[in-house]
N, C-alpha and C positions, 0 to 999 in steps of 0.2 A: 461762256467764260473765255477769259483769254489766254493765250498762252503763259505770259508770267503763272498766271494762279496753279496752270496745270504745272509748271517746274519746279513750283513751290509746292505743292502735294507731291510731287514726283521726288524733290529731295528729302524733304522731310520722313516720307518713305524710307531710302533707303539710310539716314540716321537713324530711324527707330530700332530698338535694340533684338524684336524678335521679329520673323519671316510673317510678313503679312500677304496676302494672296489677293488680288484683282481679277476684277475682267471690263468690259469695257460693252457698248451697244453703239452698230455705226449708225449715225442719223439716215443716210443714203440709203444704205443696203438693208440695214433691219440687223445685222450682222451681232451675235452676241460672243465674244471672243470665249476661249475654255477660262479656266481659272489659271493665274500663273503669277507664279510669287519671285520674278525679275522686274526691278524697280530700275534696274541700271540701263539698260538697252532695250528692253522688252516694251514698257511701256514708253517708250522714245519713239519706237519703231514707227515709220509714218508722221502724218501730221495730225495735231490735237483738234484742227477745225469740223471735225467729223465726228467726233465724241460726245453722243447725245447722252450717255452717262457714266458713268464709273462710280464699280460695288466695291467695296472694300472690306472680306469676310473677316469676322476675328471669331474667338472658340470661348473668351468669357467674358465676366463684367468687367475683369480689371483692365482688360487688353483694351476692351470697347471703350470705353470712360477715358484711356490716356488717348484713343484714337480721337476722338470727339473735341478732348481738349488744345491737341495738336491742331484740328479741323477748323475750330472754333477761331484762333491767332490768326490764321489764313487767309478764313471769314467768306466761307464757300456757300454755297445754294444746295441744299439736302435735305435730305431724309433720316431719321434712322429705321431699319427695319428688322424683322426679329434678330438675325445672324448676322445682318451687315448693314453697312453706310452705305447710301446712293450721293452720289453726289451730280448735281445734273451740269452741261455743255448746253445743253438746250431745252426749252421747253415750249408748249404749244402756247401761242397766243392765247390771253384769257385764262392762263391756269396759274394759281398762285403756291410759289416755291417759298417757303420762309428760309433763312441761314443759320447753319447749324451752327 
């Protein structure tokens, strides 16, 4: 993905009305960041070329469903999975991502 998409998930983030928590996996390092729920400088922190994906945990169906709908306008490459969104930076040749 490119940087626009990730500024665009990164603001829409921090419009959304309740505290949503991330993390992030570096393509490079293998690196899975903790969980952390700063939309404003936190997920800025660095650069986004290295971000092979980003989780996005929510706690129910209502939160997940406005997440999803927000994701969906965006029109990112994901997953959803039991407790969170993946949304991918990168993916292996040959493996097929649909959009959420």
């Amino acid at each position: 993905m490119n940087d626009t998409k990730w500024d665009e998930i990164r603001t829409a983030m921090i419009e959304f009305p309740k505290q949503v928590f991330w993390r992030t996996k570096d393509i490079e390092t293998g690196y899975i960041s903790y969980w952390d729920g700063d939309w404003y400088y936190h997920f800025r922190t660095g650069e986004y070329n290295t971000v092979e994906w980003l989780e996005i945990k929510f706690e129910n169906a209502k939160i997940k469903e406005e997440l999803v709908n927000i994701l969906r306008e965006i029109h990112v490459p994901g997953e959803l999975l039991e407790n969170r969104i993946r949304i991918y930076g990168y993916v292996k040749p040959g493996t097929f991502i649909d959009y959420i």
